[in-house]
C-alpha positions as CSV (number, residue, x, y, z in Angstrom):
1,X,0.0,0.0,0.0
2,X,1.5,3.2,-1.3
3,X,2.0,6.3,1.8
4,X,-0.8,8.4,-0.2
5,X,-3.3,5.9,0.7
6,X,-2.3,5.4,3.9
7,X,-2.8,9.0,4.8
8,X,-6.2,9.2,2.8
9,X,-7.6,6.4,4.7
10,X,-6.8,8.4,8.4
11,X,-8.1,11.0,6.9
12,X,-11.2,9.8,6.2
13,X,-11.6,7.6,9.4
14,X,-10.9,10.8,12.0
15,X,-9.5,8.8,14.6
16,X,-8.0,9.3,17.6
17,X,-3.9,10.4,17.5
18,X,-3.8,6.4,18.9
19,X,-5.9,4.4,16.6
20,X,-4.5,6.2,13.7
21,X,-1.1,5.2,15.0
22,X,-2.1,2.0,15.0
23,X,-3.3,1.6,11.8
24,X,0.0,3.1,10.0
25,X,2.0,0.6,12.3
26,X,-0.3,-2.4,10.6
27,X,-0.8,-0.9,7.6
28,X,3.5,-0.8,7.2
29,X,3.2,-4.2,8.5
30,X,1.4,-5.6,6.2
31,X,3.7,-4.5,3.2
32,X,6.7,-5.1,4.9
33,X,5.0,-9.3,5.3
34,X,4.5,-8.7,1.2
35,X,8.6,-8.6,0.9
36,X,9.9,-12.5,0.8
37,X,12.8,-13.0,3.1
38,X,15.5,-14.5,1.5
39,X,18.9,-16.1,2.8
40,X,21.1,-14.1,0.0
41,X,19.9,-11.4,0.4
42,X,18.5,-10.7,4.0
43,X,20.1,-12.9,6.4
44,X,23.4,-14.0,5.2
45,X,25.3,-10.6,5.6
46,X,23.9,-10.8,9.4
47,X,25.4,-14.1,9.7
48,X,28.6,-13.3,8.5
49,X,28.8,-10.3,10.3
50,X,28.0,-11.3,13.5
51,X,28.2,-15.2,13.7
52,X,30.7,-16.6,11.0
53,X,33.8,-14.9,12.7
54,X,34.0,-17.6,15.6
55,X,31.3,-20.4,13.9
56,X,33.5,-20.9,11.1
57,X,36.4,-23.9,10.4
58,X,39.5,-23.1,12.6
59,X,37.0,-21.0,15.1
60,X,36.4,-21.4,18.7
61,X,32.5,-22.4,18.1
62,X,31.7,-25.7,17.4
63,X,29.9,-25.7,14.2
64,X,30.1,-23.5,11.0
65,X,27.6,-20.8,10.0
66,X,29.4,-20.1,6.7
67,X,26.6,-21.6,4.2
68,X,22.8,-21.3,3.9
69,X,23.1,-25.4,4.3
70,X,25.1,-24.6,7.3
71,X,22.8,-22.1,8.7
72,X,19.1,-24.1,7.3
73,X,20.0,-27.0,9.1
74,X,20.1,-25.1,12.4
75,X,17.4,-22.4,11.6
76,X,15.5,-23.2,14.3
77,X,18.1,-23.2,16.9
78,X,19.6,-19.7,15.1
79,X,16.0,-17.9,15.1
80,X,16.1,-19.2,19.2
81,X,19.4,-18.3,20.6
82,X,19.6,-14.7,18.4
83,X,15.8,-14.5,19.9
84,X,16.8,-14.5,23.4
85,X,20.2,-12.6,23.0
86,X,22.2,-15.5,24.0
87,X,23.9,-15.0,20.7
88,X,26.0,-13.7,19.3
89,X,27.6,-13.6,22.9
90,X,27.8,-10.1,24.2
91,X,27.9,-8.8,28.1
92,X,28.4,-5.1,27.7
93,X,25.9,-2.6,28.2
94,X,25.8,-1.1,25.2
95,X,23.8,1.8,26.4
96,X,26.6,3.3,29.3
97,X,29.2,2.6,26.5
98,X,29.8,1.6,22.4
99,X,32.2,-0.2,21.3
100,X,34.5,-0.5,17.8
101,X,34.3,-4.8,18.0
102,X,30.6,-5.3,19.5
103,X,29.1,-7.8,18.3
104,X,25.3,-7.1,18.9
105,X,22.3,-7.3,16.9
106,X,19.8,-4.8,16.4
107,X,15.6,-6.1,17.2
108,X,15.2,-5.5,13.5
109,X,17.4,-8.1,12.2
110,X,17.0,-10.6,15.0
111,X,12.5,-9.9,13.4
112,X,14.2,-10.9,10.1
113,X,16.2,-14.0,11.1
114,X,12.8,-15.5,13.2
115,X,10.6,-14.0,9.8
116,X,12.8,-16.0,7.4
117,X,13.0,-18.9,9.5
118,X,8.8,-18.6,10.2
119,X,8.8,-18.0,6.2
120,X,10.2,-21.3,5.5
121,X,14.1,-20.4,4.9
122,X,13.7,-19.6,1.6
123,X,17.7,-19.3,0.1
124,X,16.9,-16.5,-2.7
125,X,19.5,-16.0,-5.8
126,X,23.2,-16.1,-5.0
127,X,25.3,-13.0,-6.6
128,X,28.6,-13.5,-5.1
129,X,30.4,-15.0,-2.6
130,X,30.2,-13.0,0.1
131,X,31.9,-15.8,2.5
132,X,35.0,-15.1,0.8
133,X,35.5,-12.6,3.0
134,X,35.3,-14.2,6.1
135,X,37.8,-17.3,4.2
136,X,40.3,-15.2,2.8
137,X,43.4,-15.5,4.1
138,X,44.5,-14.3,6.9
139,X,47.1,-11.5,7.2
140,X,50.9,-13.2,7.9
141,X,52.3,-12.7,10.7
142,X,55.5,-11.0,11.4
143,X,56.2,-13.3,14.2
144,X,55.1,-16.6,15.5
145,X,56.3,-17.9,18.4
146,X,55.5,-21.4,20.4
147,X,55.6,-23.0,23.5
148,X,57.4,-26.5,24.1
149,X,54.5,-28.8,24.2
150,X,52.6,-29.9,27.3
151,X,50.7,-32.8,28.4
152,X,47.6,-32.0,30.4
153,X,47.0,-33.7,33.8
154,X,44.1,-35.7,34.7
155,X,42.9,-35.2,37.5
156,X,40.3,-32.8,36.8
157,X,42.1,-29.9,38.9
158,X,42.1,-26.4,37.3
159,X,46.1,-26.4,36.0
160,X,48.2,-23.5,35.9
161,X,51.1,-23.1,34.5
162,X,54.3,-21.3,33.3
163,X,56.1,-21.4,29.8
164,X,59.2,-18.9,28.5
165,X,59.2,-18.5,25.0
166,X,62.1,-16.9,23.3
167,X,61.5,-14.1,21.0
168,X,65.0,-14.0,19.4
169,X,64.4,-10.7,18.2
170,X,67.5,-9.1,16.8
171,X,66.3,-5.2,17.6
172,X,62.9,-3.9,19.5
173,X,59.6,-4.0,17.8
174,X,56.3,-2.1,17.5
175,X,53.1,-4.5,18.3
176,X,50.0,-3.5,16.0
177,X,48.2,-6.8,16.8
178,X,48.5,-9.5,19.0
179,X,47.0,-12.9,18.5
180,X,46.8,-15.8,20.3
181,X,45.7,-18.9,18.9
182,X,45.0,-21.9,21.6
183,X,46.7,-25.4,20.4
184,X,43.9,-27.2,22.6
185,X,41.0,-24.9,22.8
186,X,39.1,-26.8,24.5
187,X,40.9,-27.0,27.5
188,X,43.0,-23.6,27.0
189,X,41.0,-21.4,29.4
190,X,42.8,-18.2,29.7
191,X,46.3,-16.8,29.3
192,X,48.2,-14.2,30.2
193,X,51.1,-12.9,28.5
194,X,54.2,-11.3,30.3
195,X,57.6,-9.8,29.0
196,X,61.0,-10.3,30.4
197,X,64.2,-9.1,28.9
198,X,66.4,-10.6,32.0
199,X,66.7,-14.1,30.7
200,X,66.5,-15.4,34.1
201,X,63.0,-16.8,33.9
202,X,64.0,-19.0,31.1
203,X,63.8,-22.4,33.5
204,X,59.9,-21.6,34.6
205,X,59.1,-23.5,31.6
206,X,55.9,-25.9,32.3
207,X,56.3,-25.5,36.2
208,X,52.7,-24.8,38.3
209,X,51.5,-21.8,39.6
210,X,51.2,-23.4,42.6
211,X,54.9,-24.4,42.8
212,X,56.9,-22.5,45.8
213,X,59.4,-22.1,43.1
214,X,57.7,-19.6,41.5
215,X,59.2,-17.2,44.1
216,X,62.6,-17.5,43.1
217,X,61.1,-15.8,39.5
218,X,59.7,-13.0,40.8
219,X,62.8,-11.6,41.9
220,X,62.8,-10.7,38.0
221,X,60.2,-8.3,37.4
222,X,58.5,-8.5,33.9
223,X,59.5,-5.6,31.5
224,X,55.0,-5.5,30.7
225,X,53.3,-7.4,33.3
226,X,50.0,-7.4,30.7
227,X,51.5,-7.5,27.2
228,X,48.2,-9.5,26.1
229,X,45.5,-11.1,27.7
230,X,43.1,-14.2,26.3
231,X,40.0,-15.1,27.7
232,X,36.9,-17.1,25.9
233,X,35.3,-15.3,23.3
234,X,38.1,-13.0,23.2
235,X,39.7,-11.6,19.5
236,X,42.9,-10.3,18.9
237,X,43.6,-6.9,19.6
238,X,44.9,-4.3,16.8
239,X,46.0,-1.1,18.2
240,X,45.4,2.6,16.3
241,X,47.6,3.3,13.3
242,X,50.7,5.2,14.2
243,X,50.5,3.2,17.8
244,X,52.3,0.0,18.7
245,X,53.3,-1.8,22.3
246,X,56.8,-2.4,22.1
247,X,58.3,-5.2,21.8
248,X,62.2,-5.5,23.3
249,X,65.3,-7.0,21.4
250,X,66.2,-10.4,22.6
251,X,62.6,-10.2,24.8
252,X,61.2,-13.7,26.3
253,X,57.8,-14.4,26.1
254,X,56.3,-15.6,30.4
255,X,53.3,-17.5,29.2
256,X,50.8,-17.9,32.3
257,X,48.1,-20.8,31.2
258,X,45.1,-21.9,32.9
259,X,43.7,-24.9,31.7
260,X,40.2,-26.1,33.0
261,X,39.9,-29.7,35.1
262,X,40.7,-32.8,32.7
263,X,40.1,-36.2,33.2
264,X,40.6,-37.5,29.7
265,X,44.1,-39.2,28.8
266,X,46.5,-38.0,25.8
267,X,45.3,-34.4,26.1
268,X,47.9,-32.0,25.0
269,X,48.7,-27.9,24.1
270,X,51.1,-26.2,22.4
271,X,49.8,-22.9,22.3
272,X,51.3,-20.0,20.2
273,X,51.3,-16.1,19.5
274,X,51.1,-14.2,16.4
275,X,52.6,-10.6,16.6
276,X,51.5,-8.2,13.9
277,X,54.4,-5.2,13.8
278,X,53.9,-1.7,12.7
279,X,55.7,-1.1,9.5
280,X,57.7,1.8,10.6
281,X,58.5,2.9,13.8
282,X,55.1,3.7,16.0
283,X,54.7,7.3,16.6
284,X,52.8,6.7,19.7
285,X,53.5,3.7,22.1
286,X,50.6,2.2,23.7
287,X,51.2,1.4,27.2
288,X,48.9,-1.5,29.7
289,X,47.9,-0.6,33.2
290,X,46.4,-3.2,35.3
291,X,43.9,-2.3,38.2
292,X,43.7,-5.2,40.7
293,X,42.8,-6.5,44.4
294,X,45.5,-4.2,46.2
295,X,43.2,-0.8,45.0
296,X,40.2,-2.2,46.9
297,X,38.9,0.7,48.9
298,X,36.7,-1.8,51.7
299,X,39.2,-4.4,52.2
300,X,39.1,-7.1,53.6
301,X,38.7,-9.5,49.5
302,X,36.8,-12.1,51.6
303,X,33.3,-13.2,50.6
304,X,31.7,-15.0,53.0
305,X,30.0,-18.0,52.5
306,X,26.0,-17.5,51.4
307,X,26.7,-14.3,51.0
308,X,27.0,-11.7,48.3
309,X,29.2,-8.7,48.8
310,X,30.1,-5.2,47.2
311,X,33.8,-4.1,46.4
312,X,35.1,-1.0,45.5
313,X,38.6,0.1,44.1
314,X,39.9,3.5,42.8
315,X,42.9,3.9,41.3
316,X,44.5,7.5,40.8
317,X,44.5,10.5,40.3
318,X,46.3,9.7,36.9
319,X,48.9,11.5,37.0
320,X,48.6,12.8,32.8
321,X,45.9,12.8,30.3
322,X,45.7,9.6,28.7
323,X,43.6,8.4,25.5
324,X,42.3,4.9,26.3
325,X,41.8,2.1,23.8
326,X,40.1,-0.6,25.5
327,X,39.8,-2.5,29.1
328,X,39.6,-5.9,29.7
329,X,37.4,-6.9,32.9
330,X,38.3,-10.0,34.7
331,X,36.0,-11.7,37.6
332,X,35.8,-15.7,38.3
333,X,32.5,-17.6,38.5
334,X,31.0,-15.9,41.8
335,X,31.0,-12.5,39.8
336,X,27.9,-10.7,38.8
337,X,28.6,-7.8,38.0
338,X,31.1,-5.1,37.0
339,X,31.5,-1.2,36.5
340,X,34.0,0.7,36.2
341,X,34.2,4.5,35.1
342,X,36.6,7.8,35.8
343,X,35.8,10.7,38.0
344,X,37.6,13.8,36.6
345,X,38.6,16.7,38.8
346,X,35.1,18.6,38.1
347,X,33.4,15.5,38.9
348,X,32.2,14.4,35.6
349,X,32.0,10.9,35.2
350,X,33.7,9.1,31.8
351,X,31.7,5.8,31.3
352,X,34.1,2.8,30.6
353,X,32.2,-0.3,31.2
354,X,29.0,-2.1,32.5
355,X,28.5,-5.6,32.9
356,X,24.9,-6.4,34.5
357,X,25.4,-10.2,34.2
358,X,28.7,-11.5,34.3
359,X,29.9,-14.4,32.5
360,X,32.7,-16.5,33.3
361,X,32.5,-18.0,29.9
362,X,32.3,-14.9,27.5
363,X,34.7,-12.5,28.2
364,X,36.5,-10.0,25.8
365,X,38.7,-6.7,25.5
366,X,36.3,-4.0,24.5
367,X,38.0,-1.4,22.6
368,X,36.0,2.1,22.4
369,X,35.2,3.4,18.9
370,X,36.7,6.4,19.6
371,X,39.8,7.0,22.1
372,X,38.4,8.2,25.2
373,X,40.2,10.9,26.9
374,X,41.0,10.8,30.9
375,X,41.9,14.2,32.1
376,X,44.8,14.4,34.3
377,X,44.1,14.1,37.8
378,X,40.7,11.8,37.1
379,X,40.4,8.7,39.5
380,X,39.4,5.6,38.0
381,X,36.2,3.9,39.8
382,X,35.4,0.2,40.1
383,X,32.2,-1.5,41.5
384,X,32.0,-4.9,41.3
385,X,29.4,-7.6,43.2
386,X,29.9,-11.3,43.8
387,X,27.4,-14.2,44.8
388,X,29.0,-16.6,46.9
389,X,25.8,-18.7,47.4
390,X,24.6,-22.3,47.3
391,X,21.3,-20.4,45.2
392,X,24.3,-19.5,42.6
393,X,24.2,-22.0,39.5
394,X,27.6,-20.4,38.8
395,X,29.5,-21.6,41.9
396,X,32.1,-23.6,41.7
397,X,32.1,-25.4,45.0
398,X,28.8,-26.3,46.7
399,X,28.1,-26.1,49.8
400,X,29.4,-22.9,49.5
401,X,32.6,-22.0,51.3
402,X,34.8,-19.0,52.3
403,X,36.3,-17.1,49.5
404,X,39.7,-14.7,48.8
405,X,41.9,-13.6,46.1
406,X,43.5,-16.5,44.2
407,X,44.4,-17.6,40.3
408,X,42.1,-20.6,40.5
409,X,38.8,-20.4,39.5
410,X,37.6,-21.6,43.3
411,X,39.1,-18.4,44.2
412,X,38.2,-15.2,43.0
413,X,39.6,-11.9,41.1
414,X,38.6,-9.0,40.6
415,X,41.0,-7.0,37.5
416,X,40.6,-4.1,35.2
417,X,43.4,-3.8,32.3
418,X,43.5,-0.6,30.4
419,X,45.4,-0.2,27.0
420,X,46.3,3.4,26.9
421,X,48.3,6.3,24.5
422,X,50.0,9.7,26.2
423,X,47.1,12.0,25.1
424,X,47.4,14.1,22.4
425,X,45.2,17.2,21.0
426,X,42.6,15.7,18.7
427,X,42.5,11.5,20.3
428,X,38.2,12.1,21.0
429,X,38.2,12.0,16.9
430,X,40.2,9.5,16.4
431,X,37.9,6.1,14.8
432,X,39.5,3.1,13.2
């Protein structure tokens, strides 16, 4: 039905401002059902967009949304899960901050997925490929380095452990991405990658977290204590053009590896990291500041047990403007939520990130569209709140007990890591 006729219609009714309303919405409705939904042309570039990245071969998910076979034979499932807002997986409040790698959809294409689906998955005329671009090759990396193989235990204990990883690099570097690619994903839960430049570390290689040991290392600070941080769900990380972290000659790699509780013989990882350098020398070098259980504010980091509790930590005042490019939150399994923003000297607030439902599962570094300026002498504000009860489906240990700081996940954590640049005159514009 053409707008003209719309209009003549309310005119001729004189109906309220409500039922008129009304009748426009249905009226739209009703040519928008006339439209057939096709896979070509309305639903594949929301797949690839938002789902082929991780459910494709090589990814993290477990089955591949590349093709309208792939996606048909799970349309029901699809339609369901984008429905709810389980997928694509996304904790952030979207409305206290945006972000340049959200993955989100917007109510009007999960309507077209659960239309098409309703419709009968119809797959529409093909015009090109447009999975190429999710299956073209990758960018090469500069540098690949590998840890020395290691043979998971069984005895379905979270495991964490240490590897050194020579760089061999013959002069320092400039880091425009960092990628790390799991050798066992499946048992690969999070890592965190350190710099040292002291070679003394070199004989941590595959020794526990747990191991006294470990003491004898620390005497040898790490150059970067958070060069790189992976996490489920987590993508690599490019920094701005004209930006890179940098990379020392000769610098070792300190992988830190948590691997979730195993009971299956022959399981195995050998884990390695892509680096991505800039191709001249970066104008700008990014630095990493980590915000973690020492800033508490209302220490004791106990949580009773059936109990939930509060924390807050500030960190600050920064001491220079700085031009954020993303933060990484980190909580265990008790965690619920998490919220963290700067307080500048005239008390305005600078929104960095809201979590209402944590998940242990689905965490990511969330990298602002634009680089957000914190004015010097701004203090940097973390809530966070944690249930530690037996009503939590979450907890790891039931009947719930006693709970501090501590690397496992039957312990809990409670970090903020911010990637950061000097500020300079003109960063709020910056998008790429």
């Amino acid at each position: 039905m053409r707008s003209f006729e719309i209009f003549q219609i309310i005119a001729a009714t004189h109906r309220s401002p409500i039922v008129i309303g009304l009748m426009v919405l249905s009226c739209f409705s009703c040519f928008a059902q006339k439209k057939k939904l096709t896979y070509y042309d309305h639903v594949e570039p929301i797949i690839l967009k938002n789902c082929a990245p991780c459910h494709s071969p090589g990814q993290g998910a477990p089955f591949s949304l590349l093709t309208y076979s792939d996606v048909v034979k799970r349309g029901d499932f699809v339609a369901e899960v984008t429905g709810n807002k389980y997928m694509p997986p996304w904790k952030a409040d979207v409305g206290f901050q945006s972000y340049r790698n959200q993955r989100t959809l917007s109510e009007q294409e999960i309507l077209t997925i659960k239309n098409w689906v309703a419709g009968g998955m119809a797959k529409g005329k093909k015009s090109k490929n447009t999975a190429s671009a999710v299956l073209a090759p990758k960018e090469k990396p500069d540098l690949t380095v590998m840890m020395q193989p290691y043979s998971i235990g069984t005895d379905n204990q979270d495991d964490y452990r240490f590897f050194n990883i020579p760089t061999n690099l013959p002069k320092d570097q400039y880091i425009s991405k960092i990628e790390f690619v799991p050798g066992n994903a499946r048992l690969v839960h999070h890592s965190r990658l350190m710099t040292d430049t002291s070679h003394m570390v070199r004989t941590i290689n595959g020794l526990s977290a747990n191991d006294e040991r470990v003491s004898e290392f620390e005497k040898y600070p790490p150059i970067d204590k958070f060069l790189y941080g992976y996490v489920p769900g987590n993508f690599p990380i490019s920094f701005p053009p004209g930006t890179g972290k940098k990379l020392h000659k000769d610098t070792d790699i300190i992988l830190n590896i948590h691997y979730a509780p195993n009971g299956r013989p022959g399981q195995s990882d050998q884990s390695k990291i892509n680096f991505y350098f800039t191709k001249e020398k970066a104008e700008r070098e990014v630095f990493s500041l980590a915000i973690a259980e020492e800033s508490i504010s209302n220490k004791p980091f106990l949580i009773k047990a059936n109990e939930t509790a509060t924390f807050y930590a500030s960190f600050g005042p920064i001491p220079i403007d700085i031009s954020v490019i993303g933060v990484l939150p980190h909580m265990h399994y008790r965690g619920k939520t998490f919220k963290a923003f700067a307080i500048t000297k005239e008390d305005e607030a600078i929104h960095l990130i809201k979590i209402d439902a944590w998940d242990f599962k689905w965490q990511d570094t969330y990298q602002f569209k634009k680089l957000l300026k914190i004015p010097k002498g701004s203090v940097i504000l973390i809530e966070t709140t944690f249930d530690n009860t037996n009503d939590n489906p979450a907890n790891p240990v039931t009947p719930a007990v006693d709970v501090t700081y501590g690397w496992n996940t039957t312990s809990e954590m409670m970090d903020l890591v911010l990637y950061y640049l000097n500020y300079k005159e003109g960063d709020e514009n910056l998008e790429y």
